[in-house]
Structures are given as C-alpha cells and as structure tokens.
C-alpha positions as CSV (number, residue, x, y, z in Angstrom):
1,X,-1.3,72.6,-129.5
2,X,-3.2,75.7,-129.0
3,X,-6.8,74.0,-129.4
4,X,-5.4,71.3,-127.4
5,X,-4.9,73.6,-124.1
6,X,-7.9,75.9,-125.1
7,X,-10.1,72.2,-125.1
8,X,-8.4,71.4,-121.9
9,X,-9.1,74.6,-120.3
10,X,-12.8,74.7,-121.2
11,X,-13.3,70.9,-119.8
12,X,-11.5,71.6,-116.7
13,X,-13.5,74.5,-116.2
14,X,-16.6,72.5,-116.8
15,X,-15.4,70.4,-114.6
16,X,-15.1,73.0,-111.9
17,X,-17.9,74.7,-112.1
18,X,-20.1,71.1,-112.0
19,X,-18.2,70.4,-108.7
20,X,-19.1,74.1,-107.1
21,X,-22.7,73.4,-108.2
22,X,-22.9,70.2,-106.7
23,X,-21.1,71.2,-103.4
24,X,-23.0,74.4,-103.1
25,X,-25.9,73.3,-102.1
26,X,-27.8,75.6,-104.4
27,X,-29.7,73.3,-106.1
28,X,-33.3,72.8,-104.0
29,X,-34.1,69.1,-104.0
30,X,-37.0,69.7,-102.0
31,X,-40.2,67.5,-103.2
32,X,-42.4,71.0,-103.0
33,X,-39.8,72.7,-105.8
34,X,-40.5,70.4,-109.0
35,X,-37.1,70.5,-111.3
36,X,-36.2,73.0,-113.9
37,X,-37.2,72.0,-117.4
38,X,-33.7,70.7,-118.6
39,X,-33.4,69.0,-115.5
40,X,-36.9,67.4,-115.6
41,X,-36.5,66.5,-119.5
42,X,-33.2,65.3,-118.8
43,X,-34.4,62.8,-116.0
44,X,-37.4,61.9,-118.1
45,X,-35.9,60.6,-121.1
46,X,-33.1,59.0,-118.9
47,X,-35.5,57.3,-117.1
48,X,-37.4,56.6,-120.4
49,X,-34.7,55.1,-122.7
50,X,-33.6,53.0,-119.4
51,X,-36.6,51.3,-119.2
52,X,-37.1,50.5,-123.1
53,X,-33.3,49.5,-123.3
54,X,-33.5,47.4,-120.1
55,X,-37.0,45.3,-120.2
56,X,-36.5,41.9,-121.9
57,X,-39.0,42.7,-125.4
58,X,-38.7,39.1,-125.9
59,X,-40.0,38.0,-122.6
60,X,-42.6,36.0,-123.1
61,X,-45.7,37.5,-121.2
62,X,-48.1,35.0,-120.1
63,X,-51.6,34.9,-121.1
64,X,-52.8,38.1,-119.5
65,X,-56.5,37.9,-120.2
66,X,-56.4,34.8,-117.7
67,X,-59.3,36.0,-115.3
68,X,-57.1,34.1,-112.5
69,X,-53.8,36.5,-113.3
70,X,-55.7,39.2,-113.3
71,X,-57.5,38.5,-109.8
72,X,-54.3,37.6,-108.9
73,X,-53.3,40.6,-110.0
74,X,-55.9,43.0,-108.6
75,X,-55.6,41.8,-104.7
76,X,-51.9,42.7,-105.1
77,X,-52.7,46.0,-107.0
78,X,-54.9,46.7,-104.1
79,X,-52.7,45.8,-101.2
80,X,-49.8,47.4,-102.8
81,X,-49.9,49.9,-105.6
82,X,-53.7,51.6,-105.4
83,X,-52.5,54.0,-102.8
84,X,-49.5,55.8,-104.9
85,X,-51.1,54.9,-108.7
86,X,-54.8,55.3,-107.7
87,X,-57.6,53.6,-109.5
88,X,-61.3,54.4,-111.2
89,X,-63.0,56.1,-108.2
90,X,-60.0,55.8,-106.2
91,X,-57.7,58.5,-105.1
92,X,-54.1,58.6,-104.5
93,X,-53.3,58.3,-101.1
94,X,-51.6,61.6,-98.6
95,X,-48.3,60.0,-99.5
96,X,-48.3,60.0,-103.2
97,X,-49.6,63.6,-103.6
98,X,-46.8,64.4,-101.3
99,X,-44.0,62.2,-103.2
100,X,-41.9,63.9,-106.6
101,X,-42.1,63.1,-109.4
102,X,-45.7,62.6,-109.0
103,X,-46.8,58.4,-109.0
104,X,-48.4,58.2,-112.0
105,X,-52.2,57.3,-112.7
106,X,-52.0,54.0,-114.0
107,X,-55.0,53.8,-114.9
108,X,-54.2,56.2,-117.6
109,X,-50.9,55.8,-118.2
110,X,-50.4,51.4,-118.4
111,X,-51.4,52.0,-121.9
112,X,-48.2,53.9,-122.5
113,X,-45.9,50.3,-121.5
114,X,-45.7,47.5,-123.2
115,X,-46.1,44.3,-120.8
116,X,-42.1,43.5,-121.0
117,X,-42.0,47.2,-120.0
118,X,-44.4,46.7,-117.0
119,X,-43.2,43.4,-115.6
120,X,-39.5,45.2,-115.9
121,X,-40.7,48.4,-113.8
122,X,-42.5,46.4,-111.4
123,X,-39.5,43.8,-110.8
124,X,-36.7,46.6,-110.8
125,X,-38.5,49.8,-109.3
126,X,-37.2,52.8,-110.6
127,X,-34.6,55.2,-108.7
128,X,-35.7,58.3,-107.1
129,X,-39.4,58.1,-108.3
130,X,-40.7,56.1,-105.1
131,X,-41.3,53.0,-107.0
132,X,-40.0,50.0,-105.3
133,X,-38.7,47.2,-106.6
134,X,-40.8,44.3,-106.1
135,X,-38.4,41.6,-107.2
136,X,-36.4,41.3,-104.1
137,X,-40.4,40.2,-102.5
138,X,-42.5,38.7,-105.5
139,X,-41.8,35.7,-108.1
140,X,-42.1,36.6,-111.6
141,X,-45.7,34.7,-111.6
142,X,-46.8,37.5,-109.1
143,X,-45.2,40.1,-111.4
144,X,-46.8,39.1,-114.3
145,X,-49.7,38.7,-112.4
146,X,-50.1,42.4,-111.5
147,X,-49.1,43.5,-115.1
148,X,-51.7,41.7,-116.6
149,X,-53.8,43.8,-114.1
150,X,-52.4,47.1,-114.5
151,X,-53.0,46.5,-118.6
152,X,-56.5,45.9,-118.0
153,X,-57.1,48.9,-115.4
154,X,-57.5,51.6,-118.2
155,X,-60.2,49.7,-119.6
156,X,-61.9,49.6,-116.3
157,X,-64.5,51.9,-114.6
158,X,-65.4,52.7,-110.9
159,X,-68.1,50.4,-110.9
160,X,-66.0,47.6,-112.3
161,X,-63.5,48.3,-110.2
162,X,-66.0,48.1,-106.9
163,X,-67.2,44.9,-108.3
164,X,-63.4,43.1,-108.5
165,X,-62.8,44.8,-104.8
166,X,-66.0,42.9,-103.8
167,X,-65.5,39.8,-105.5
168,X,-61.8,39.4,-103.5
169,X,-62.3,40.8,-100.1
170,X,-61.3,38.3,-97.6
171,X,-58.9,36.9,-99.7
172,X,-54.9,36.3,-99.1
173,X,-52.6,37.1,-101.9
174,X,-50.4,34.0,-100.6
C-alpha cells in the first residue's frame, strides 16, 4: 500500500509540475529560439516514426522515371515548393529562412524518403513544420507527380535545373 501512495504521489506531482510548465509561459516558442535538445530529438523522432508508420509502404508508386510525371511534377515544384525547399542554384525564399524547424533542402534530403514516404508527406503536410497538406488541393496523380520530381531533384544540377525551368515556362499545371 505504501508504494501504491508513494507511485501516486510521484505521478500526481508529475502531473503538477507539467501543468505549471505549460501554464507558465516559460517555455519560448519563438521561431528565433530553436528547441532544447530533448525537446528537438523528441519532436524529431515523433515526427519521424509518424511518417514511416503512417505512409502506405505498399502504395503502388507509379512509374516515376515517366519524363511527363516528372514535368508534371517540376511546374508544380516550381509554383509551389522551390520557395521553402529550394533547388540547385536556387535559394530558399525570406520566408523559409524565417520559418522553424528549418524547410528542408530537398534536393539533399528526398533521398532520405522512400516514394510512399514522399507522396504521404506531400498529401498529409506535417504539423507545426510549415508543410501544408496538399491533399485537401491536389489528386493523388498530382501527388505522385511531384514525388517523382522531388526523387529526381538530388540527382539534378543548376544547369539541369535552368534547362527544365526553360523547357516549361508558359505552361499551366491544370
């Protein structure tokens, strides 16, 4: 009975002191403060574990070397996504240095994700990173479409990348 209360008393008191902290205040959720390490790792492998538990790894991907998904794929990239995840020669916009956690680089970091892993991110966004979800907007043929982009862009340089922008300027990603 003694560990019983003594269990008690330690969870309630856990309890308590999580509520002050939270209604304190004292933690600075300004994006100029980046978090403490726990707090960082902790939100990290949240985030990572949610995405590899949540995106379908039996989805069928489409054919993503299809030069027309990728195209497809590109002018949406470039309307949408170049300004927060940059691109070869291309730098993040004012926004995304101001935004925290930092928008990744996908150009260096689309190799990290699997294409289930991809299409899931893009269609769900991803809470308090930024990252819209583009679901609610875009059919799963758009999706894939700027997956099988974003798995070619670290494979792609400046000049390439110029070339692609050149190639689809003028046209509608309707």
């Amino acid at each position: 009975m003694k560990y019983l209360i003594g269990g008690g008393s330690v969870i309630a008191a856990f309890i308590i002191g999580y509520l002050i902290f939270i209604y304190s205040g004292i933690y600075n959720i300004s994006a100029m403060v980046p978090h403490d390490k726990l707090t960082l790792w902790m939100m990290n492998t949240v985030r990572d574990n949610s995405i590899m538990h949540n995106a379908n790894n039996d989805l069928k991907a489409p054919d993503l070397s299809d030069s027309s998904l990728v195209k497809m794929g590109f002018i949406h990239y470039r309307e949408m996504c170049v300004g927060c995840h940059g691109a070869p020669g291309i730098e993040q916009s004012e926004i995304a240095k101001g935004l925290y956690p930092h928008p990744p680089l996908l150009s260096r970091a689309a190799k990290d994700w699997t294409p289930q892993q991809l299409f899931w991110i893009t269609k769900n966004g991803l809470k308090m990173t930024g990252m819209p979800a583009f679901g609610p907007t875009h059919s799963d043929e758009m999706i894939w479409a700027i997956v099988a982009f974003t798995k070619k862009l670290p494979t792609l340089t400046k000049k390439q990348y110029q070339t692609l922008d050149n190639e689809t300027k003028g046209e509608s990603d309707e």
